[in-house]
C-alpha positions in Angstrom: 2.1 -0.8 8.0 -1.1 -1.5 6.4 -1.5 -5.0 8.0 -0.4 -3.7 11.5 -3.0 -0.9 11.1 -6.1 -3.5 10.4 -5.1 -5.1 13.6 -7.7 -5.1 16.0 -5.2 -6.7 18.5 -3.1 -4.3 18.3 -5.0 -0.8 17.5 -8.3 -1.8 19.0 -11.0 0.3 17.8 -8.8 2.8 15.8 -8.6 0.1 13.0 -8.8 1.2 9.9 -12.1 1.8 7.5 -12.8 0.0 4.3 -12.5 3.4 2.3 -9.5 3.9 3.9 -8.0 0.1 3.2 -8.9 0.9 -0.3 -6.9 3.9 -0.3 -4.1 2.8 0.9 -3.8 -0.4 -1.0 -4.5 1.6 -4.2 -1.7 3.6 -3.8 0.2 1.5 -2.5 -0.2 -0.4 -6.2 0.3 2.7 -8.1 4.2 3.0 -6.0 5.0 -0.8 -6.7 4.1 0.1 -10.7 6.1 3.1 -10.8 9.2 1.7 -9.2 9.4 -1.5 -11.2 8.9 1.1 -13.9 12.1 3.2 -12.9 13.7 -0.4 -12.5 13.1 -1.5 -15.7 13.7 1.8 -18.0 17.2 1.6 -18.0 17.4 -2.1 -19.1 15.0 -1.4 -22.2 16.8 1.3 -23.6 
């Protein structure tokens, strides 16, 4: 979604800001930790 939303092609000028890219990938970092996290709990107990 991220990549479709950075498309100028696509979204012409409703792209999305650099703040807002930083947002999203930050977050979007913090889910991937949290569910390899919930993924791996169970096989380290």
């Amino acid at each position: 979604m991220i990549l479709l939303v950075n498309n100028k092609k696509i979204m012409g000028k409703h792209v999305n800001k650099p703040v807002q890219n930083i947002i999203a990938w930050v977050s979007i970092a913090i889910l991937v930790g949290l569910s390899i996290t919930l993924i791996l709990m169970p096989l380290l107990k």
